[in-house]
DSSP file (Angstrom, degrees, kcal/mol; ACC not computed):
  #  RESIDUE AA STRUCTURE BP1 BP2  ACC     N-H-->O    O-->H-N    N-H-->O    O-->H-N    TCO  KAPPA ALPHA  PHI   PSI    X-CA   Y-CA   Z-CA
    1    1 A X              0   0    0      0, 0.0    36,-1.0     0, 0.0    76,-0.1   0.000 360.0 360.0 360.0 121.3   87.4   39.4  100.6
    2    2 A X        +     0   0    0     34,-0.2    34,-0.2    32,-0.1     2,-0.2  -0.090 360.0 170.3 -71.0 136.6   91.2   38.3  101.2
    3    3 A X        -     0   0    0     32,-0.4    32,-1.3     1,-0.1     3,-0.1  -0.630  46.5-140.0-175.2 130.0   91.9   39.1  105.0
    4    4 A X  S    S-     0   0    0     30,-0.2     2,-0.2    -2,-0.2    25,-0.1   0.604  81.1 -60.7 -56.6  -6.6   94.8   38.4  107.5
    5    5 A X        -     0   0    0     30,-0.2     2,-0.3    23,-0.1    23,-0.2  -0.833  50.7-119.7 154.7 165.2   92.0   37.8  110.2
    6    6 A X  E     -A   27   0A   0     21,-1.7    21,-4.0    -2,-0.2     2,-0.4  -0.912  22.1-110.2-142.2-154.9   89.1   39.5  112.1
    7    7 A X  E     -A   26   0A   0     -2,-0.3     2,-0.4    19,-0.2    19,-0.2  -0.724  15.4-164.4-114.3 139.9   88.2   40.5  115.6
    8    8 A X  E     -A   25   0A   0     17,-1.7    17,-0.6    -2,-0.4     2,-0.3  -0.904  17.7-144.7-123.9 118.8   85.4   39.1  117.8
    9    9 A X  E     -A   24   0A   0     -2,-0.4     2,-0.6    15,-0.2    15,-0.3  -0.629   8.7-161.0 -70.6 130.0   84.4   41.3  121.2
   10   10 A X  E     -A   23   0A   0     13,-2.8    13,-1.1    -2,-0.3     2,-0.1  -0.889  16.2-122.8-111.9 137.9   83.5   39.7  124.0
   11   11 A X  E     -A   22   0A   0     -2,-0.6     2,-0.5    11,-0.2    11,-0.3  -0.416  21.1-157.5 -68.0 136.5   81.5   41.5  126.9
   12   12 A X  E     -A   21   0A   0      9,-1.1     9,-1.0    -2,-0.1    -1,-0.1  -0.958  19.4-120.3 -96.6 124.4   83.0   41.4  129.9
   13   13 A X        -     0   0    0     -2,-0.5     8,-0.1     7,-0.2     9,-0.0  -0.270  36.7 -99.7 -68.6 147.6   80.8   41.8  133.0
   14   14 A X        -     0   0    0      6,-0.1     5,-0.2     1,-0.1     2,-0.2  -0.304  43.4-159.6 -67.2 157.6   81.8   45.3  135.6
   15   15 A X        -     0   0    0      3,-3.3    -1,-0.1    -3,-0.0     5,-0.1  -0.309  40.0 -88.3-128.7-163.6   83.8   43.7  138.5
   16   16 A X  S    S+     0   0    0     -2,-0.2     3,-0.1     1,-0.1    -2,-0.1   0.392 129.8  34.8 -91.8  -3.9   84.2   45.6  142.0
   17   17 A X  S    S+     0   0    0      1,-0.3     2,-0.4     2,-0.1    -3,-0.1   0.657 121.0  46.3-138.6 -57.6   87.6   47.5  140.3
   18   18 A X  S    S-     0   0    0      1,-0.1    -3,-3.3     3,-0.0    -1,-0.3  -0.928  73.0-118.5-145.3 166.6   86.4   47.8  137.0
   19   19 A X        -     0   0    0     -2,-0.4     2,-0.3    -5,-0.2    -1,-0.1   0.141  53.4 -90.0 -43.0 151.3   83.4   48.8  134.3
   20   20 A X        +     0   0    0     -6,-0.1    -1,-0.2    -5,-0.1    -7,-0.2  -0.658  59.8 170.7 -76.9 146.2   82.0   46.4  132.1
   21   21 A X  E     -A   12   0A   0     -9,-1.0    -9,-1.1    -2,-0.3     2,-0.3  -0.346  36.3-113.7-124.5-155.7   84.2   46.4  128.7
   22   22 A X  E     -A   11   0A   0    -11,-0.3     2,-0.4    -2,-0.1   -11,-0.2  -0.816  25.7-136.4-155.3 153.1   84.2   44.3  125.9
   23   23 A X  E     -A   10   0A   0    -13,-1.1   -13,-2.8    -2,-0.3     2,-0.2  -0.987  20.1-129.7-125.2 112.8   87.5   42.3  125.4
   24   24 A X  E     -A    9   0A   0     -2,-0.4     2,-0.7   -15,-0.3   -15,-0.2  -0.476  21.4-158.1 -73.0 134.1   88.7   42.2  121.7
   25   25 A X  E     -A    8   0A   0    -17,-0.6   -17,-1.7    -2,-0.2     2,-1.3  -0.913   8.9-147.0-106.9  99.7   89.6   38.4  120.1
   26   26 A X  E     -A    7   0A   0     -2,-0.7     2,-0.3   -19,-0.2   -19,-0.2  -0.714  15.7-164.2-114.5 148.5   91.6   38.3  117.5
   27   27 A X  E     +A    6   0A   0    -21,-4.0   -21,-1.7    -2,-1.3     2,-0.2  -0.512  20.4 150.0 -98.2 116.4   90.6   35.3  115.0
   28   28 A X        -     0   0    0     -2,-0.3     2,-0.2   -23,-0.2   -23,-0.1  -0.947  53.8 -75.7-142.0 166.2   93.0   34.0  112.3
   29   29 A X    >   -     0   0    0      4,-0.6     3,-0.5    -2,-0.2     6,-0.1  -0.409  39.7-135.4 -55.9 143.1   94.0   30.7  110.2
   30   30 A X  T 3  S+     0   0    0      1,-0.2     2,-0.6    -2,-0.2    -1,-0.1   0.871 106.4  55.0 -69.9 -43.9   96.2   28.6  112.7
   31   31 A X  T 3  S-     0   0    0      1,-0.1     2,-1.7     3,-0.0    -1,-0.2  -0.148 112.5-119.2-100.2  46.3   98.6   28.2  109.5
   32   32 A X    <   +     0   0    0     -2,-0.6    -1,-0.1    -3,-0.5     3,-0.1   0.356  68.0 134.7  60.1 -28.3   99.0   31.9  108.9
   33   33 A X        -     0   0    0     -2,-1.7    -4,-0.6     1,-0.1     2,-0.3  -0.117  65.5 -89.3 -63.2 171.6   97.5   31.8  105.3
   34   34 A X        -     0   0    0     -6,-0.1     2,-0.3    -3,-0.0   -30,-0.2  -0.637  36.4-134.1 -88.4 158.0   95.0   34.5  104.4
   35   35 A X        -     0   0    0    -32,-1.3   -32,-0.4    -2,-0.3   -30,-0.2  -0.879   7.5-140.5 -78.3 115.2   91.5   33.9  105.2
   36   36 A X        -     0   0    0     -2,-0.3     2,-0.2   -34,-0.2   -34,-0.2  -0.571  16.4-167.6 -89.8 138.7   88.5   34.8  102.4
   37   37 A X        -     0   0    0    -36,-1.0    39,-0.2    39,-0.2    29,-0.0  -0.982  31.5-109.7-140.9 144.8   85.4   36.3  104.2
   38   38 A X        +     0   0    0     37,-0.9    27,-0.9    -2,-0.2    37,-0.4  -0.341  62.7 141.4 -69.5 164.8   82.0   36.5  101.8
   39   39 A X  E     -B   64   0B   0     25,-0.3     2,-0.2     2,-0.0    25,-0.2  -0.881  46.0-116.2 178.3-179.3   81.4   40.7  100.9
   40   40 A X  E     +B   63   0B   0     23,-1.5    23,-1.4    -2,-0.2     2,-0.3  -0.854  27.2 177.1-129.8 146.4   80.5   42.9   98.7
   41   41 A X  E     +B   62   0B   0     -2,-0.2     2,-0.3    21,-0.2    21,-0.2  -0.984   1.5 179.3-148.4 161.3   82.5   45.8   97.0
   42   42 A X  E     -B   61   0B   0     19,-1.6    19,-2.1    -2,-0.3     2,-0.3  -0.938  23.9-131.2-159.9 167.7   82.1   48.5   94.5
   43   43 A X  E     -B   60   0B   0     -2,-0.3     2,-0.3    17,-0.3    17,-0.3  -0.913  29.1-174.9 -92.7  97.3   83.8   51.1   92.9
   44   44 A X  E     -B   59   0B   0     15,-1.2    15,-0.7    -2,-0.3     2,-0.4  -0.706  27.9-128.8-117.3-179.9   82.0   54.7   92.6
   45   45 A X        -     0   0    0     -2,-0.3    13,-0.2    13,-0.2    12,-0.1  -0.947  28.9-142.9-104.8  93.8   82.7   58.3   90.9
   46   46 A X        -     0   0    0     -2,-0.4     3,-0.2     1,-0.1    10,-0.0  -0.368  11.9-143.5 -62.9 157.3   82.2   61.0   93.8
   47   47 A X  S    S+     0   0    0      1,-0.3    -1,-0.1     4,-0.0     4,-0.1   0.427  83.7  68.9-119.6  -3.2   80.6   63.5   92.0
   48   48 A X  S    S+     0   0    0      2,-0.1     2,-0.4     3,-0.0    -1,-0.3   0.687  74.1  88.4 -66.3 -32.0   82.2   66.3   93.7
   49   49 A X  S    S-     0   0    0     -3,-0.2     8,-0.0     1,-0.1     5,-0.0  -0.626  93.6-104.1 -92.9 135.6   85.3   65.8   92.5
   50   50 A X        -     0   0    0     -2,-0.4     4,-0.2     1,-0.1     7,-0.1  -0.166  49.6 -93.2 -62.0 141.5   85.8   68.0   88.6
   51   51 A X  S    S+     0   0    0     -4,-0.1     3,-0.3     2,-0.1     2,-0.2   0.465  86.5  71.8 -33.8-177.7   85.7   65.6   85.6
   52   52 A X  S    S-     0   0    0      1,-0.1    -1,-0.0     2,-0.0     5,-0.0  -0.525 101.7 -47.3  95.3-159.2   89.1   64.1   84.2
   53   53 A X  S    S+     0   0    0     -2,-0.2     2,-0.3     2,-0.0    -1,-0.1   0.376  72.7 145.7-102.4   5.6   91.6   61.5   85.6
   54   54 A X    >   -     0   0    0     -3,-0.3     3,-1.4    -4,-0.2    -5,-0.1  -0.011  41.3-148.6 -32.8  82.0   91.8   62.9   89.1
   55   55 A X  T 3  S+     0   0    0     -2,-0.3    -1,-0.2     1,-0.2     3,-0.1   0.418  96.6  66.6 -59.6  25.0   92.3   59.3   91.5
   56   56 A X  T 3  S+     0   0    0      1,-0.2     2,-0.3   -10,-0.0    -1,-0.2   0.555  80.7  76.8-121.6 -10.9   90.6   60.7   94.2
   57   57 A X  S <  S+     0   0    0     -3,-1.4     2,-0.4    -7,-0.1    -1,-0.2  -0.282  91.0  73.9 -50.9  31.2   87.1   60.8   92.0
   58   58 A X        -     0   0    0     -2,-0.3     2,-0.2   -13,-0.2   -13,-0.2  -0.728  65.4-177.6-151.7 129.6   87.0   57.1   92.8
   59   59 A X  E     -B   44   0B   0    -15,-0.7   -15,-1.2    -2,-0.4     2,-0.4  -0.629  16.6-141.1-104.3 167.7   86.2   55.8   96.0
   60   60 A X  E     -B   43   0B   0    -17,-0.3     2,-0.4    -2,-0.2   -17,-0.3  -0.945  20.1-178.4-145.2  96.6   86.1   52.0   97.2
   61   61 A X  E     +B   42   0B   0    -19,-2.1   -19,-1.6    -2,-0.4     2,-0.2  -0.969   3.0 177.3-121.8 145.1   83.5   50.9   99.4
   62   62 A X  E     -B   41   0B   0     -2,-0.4     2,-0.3   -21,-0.2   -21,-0.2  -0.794  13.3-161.5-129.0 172.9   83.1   47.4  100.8
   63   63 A X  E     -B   40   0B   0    -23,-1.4   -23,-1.5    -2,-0.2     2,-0.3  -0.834  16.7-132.3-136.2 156.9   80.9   45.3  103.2
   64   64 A X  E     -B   39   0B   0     -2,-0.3     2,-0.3   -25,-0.2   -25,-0.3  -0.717  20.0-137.3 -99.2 140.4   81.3   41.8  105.2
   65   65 A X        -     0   0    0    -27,-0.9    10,-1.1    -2,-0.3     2,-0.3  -0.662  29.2-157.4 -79.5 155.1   78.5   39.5  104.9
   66   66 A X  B     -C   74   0C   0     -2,-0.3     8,-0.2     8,-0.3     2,-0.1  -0.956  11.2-135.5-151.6 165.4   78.0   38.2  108.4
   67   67 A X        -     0   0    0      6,-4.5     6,-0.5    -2,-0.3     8,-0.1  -0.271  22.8-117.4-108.8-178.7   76.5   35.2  109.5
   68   68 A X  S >  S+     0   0    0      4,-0.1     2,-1.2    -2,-0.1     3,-1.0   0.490  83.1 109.7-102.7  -0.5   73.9   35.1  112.8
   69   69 A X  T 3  S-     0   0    0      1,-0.2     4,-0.5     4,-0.2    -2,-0.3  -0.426  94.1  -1.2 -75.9 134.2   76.1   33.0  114.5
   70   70 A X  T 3  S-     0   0    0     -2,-1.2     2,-0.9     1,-0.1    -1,-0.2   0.975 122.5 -86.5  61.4  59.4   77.9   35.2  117.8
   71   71 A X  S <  S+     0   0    0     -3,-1.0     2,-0.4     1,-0.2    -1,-0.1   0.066 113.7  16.9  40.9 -74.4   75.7   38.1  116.2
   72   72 A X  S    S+     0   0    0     -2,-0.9     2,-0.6    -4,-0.1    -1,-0.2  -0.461  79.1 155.3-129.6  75.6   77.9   39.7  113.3
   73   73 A X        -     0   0    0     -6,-0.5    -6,-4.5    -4,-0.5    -4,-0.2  -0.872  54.5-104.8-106.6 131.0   80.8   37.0  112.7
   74   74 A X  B     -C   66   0C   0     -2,-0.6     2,-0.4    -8,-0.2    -8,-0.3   0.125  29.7-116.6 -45.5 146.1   82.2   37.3  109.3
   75   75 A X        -     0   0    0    -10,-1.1   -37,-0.9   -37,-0.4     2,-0.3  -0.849  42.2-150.3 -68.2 132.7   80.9   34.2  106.7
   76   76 A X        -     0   0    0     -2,-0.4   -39,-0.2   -39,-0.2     2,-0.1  -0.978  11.9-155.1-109.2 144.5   84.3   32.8  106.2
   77   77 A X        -     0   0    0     -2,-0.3     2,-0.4   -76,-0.1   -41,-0.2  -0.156  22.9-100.4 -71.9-178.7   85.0   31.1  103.0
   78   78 A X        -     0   0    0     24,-0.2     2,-0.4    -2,-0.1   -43,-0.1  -0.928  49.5-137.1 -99.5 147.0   87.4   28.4  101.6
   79   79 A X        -     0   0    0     -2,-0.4     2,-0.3   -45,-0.1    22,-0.1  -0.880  23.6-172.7-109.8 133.2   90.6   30.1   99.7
   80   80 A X        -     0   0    0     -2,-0.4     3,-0.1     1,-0.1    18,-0.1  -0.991  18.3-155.9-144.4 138.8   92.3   29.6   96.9
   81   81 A X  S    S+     0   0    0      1,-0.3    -1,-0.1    -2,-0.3    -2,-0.0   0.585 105.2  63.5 -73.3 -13.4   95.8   31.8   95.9
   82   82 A X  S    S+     0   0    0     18,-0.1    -1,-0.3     2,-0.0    -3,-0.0   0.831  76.1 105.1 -88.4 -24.4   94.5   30.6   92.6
   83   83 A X        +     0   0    0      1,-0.1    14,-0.0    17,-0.1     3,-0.0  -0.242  30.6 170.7 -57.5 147.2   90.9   32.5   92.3
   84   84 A X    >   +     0   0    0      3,-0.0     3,-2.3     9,-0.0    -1,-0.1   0.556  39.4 115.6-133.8 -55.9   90.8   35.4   89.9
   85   85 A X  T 3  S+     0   0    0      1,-0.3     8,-0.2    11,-0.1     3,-0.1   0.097  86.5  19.7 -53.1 128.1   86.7   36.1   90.0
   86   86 A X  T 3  S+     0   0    0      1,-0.4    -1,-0.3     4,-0.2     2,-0.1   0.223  95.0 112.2 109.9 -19.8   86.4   39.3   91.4
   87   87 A X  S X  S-     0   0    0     -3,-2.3     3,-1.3     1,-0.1     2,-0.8  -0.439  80.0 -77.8 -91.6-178.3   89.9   41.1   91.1
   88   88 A X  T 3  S+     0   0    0      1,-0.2    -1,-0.1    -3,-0.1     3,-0.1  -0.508 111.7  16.8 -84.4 129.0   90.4   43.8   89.2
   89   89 A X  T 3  S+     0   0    0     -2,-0.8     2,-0.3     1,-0.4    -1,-0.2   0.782  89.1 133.2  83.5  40.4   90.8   43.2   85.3
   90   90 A X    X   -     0   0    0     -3,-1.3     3,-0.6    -6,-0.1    -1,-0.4  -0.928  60.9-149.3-111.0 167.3   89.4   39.9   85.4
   91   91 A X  T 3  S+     0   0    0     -2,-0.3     4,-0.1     1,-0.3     3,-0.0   0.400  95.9  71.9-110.8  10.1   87.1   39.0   83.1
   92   92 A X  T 3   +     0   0    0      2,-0.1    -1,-0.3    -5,-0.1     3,-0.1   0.260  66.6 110.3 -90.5 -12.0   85.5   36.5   86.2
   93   93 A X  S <  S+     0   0    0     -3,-0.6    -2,-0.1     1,-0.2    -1,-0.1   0.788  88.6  28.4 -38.2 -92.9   84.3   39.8   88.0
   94   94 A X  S    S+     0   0    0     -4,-0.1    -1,-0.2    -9,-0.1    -2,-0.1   0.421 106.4 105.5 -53.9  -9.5   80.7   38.9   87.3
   95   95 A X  S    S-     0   0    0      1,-0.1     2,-0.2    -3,-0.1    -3,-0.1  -0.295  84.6-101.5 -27.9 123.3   81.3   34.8   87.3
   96   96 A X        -     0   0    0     -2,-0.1   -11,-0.1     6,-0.0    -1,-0.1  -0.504  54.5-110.3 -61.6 150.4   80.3   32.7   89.9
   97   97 A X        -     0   0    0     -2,-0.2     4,-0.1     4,-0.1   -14,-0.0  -0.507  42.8 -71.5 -80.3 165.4   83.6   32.2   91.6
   98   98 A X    >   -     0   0    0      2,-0.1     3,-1.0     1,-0.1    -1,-0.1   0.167  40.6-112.4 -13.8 136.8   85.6   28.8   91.7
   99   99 A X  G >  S+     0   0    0      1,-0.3     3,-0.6     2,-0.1   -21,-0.1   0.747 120.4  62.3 -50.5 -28.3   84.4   26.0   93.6
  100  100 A X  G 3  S+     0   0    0      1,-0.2    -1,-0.3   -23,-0.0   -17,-0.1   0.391 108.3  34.8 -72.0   8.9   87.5   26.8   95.7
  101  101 A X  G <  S+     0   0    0     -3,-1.0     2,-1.2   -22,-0.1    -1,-0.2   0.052  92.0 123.9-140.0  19.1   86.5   30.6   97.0
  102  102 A X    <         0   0    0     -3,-0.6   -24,-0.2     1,-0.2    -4,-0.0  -0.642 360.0 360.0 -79.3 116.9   82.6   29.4   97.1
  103  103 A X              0   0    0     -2,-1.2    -1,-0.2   -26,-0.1   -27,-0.1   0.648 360.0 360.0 -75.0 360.0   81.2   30.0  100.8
């Protein structure tokens, strides 16, 4: 999954002043490019919404794989602008992807 960066929290311990929080990180490529992190996605038909061509009968839910390292830090892949398996209308959907997008 294509993604400008993600977040790691870190606890911070209560002081005399203040509560203990958690301190938000956020984690990107140094050179700006986007970052691939392994997931899952799919597509459904909610089944409330009346037959026909209605775009709000289709919902889009995804998931991060995460690794056990720091407890739920994303798998990052390697990226390539060049990968097609996996977008929509490619015929790579079900392909293993390119050595380049492989985690």
């Amino acid at each position: 999954m294509p993604a400008h960066g993600c977040y790691e929290w870190v606890a911070m311990p209560a002081t005399e002043t203040k509560n203990a929080y958690k301190q938000p990180y956020f984690i990107s490529p140094t050179d700006g490019q986007t970052m691939a992190m392994a997931g899952l996605y799919e597509f459904w038909r909610d089944r409330i919404v009346a037959e026909g061509d209605d775009p709000a009968a289709w919902v889009a839910t995804c998931t991060v794989i995460t690794t056990e390292a720091a407890g739920r830090m994303p798998r990052a892949c390697r990226w390539s602008s060049s990968r097609t398996a996996g977008r929509p209308g490619s015929t790579g959907a079900t392909r293993t992807p390119p050595r380049s997008a492989r985690c």
